[in-house]
N, C-alpha and C positions, 0 to 999 in steps of 0.2 A: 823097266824104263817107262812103261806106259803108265804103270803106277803110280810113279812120279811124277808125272806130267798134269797128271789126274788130280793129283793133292796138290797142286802149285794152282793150278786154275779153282779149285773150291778152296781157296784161303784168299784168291785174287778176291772170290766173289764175294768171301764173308768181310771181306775188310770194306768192299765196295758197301756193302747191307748197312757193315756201323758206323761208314760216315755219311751214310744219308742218312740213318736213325739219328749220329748226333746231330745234323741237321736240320732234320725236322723237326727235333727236342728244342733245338735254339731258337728256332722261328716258332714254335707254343709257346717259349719263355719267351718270347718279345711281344708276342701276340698276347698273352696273359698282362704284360708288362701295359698295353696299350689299353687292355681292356681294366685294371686296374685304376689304370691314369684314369678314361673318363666315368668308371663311376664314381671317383671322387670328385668330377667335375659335378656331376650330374648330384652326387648331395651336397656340396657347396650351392650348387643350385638352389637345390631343394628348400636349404636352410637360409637362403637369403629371400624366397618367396615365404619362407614360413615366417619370419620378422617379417617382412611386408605386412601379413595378413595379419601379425600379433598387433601393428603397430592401426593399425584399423582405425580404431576409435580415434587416434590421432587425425586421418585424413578430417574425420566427422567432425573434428572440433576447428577446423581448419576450414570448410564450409559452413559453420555456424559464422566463424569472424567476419569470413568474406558478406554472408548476410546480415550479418551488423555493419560493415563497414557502408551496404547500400542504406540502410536504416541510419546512419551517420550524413547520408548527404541528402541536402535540402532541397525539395520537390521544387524547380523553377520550371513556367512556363511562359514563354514568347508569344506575345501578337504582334504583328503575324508570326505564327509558329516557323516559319519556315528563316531559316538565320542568319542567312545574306539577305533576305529582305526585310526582315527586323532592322541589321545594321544599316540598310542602305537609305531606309524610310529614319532612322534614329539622327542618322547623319542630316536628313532635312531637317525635320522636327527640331533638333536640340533637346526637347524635353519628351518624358515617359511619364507614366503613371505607375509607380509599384501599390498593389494591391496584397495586405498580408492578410494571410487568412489563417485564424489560429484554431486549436482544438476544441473551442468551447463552442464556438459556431461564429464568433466575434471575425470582423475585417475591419482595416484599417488601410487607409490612402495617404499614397504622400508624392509629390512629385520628385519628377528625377531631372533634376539638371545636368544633361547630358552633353557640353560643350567643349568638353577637352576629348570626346570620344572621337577614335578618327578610325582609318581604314581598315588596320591592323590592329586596332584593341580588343582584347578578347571579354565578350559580350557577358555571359556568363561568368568569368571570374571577377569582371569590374561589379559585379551585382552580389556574388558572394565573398566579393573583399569588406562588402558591408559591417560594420562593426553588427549589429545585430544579426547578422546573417550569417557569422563566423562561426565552427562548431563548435559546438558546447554552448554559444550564446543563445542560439534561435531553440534548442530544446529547453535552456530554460526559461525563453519565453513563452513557450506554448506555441510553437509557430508550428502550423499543419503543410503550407505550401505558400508559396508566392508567384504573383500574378505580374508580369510587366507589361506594357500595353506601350506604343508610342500613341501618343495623344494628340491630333493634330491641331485641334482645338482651344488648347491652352496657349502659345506660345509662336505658331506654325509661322518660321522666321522669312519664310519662304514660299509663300500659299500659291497654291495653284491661281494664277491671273484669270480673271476674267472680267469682260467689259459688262459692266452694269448696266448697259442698253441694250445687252442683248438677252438678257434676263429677264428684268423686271418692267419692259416697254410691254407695247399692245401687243405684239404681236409673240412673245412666248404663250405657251402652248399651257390655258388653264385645267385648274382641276379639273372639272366638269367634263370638259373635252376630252381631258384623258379617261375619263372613267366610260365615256363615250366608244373610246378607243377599245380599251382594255373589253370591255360587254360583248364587243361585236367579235372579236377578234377571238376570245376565249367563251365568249359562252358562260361568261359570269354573269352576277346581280347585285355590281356595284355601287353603291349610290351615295351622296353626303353624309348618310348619318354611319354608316359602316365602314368607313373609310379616312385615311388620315395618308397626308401627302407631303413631299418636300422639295423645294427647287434646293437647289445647290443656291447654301449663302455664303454671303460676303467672308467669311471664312474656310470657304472652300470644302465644307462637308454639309449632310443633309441631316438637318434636327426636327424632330416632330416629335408631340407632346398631345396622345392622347387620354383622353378625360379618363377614369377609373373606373366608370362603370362601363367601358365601351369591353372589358372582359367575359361580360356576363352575353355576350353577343360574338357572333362570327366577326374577326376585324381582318379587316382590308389597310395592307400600306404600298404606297405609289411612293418610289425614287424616282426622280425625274434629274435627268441627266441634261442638262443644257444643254454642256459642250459637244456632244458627240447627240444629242437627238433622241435620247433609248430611256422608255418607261421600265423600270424594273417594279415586280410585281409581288405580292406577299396576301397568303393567307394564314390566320393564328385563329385555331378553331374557340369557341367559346369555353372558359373556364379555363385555358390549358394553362398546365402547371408553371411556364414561363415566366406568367405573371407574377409573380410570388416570388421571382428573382429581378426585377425588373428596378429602378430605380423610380422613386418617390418623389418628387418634389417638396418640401415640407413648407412652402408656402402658398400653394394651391394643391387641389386635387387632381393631379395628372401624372403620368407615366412621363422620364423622361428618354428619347432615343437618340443616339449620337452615331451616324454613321458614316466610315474613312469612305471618301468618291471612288477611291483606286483597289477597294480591297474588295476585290470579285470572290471571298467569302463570306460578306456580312456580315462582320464581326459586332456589335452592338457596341463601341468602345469605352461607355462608363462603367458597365458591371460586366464586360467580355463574354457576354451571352452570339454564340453561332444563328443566325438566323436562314440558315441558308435551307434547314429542312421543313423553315416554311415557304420556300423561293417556288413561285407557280412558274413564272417564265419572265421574258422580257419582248419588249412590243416595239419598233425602231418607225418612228415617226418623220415627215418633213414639215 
């Protein structure tokens, strides 16, 4: 009887053994099943990074376009560079100066009648809607960059007011005096023949036209601000290569300078030359 008892409980056990063996057979084949699944993920993967990398030379040519496409668009520059105040001074002015500069070393000027421009017009596309300035036109002109300048001088619809007695009477503040000023003040050695000066004229900017040989020498320029009282001050040491960019008069021998009252960079406004890294300081007079 015990015998029996004996072989019923080791049959209970072996049966107990094979269904946890097929169990744990079933969960390898699922676990196989799993591990299956992601190494096919894993070379579909694979095989979509390896066309990536075949496809390579395609990105390269796809950064070549993009640097044709910049080689496609025409080099424009703003004075004032800065593009709300281009528009806002454009918007006085009315008129610009485009200045094209081509590949042979050649420039060319033309004015810009700018009267239909208003708050919302888009500055640079009104300048590359230019029939010459359109692409494919300006590469087959030879065009290197172009220059716009608002010009206050040509046209200025709107000029800065000022009383003409309070300028050009006795009592504005002459050369001499200011060079007086300027000596004492900075510890220069300013004097008439080294120096060239401008009141603010009837046109509301400061022009001065020094002789050509004043190059071959240290030159001195004096802005003299009327309205506000303030000598601005400038040294261009002798020879320096500026000159050589400078405008000509072609009917005497002088340098011509044209500069905006309001433009605290010194922009030179006929050939758009910076003058500000010859700027020594400024000297505020009563």
């Amino acid at each position: 009887m015990e015998f029996i008892n004996v072989y019923n409980i080791l049959i209970i056990v072996l049966v107990a053994i094979l269904v946890i063996i097929y169990n744990l057979n079933k969960k390898l084949r699922k676990h196989d099943s799993q591990i299956l699944t992601i190494e096919k993920d894993l070379n579909i993967q694979y095989e979509m990074i390896s066309n990536l990398l075949d496809e390579n030379d395609g990105f390269e040519i796809d950064n070549n376009n993009n640097k044709q496409n910049e080689i496609n668009i025409l080099p424009i520059e703003l004075f004032p560079s800065d593009s709300e105040l281009f528009r806002s001074e454009l918007l006085k002015s009315k008129q610009a100066v485009i200045t094209i500069y081509y590949n042979n070393g050649d420039n060319e000027r033309k004015i810009w009648n700018a009267s239909k421009i208003n708050q919302n017009s888009n500055i640079l596309g009104n300048i590359r809607s230019r029939q010459e300035f359109r692409n494919g036109k300006w590469q087959k002109g030879n065009i290197a960059k172009v220059v716009v300048a608002v010009e206050y001088n040509l046209s200025l619809k709107n000029p800065v007011q000022f009383k003409s007695d309070k300028y050009f009477n006795e009592n504005t503040i002459t050369k001499d005096n200011a060079i007086k000023l300027i000596n004492k003040k900075f510890q220069l050695k300013l004097d008439r023949e080294n120096t060239n000066w401008s009141n603010i004229n009837s046109d509301g900017i400061w022009s001065m036209e020094p002789n050509l040989n004043r190059k071959d020498n240290e030159l001195y320029l004096i802005l003299n601000n009327n309205e506000i009282k303030k000598l601005h001050v400038f040294r261009i040491p002798a020879n320096h290569s500026v000159y050589e960019n400078l405008y000509v008069r072609k009917d005497k021998p002088v340098f011509r300078l044209l500069f905006n009252v309001h433009d605290t960079q010194f922009i030179e406004t006929i050939m758009h030359i910076n003058f500000k890294e010859f700027y020594i300081d400024f000297l505020q007079y009563d």
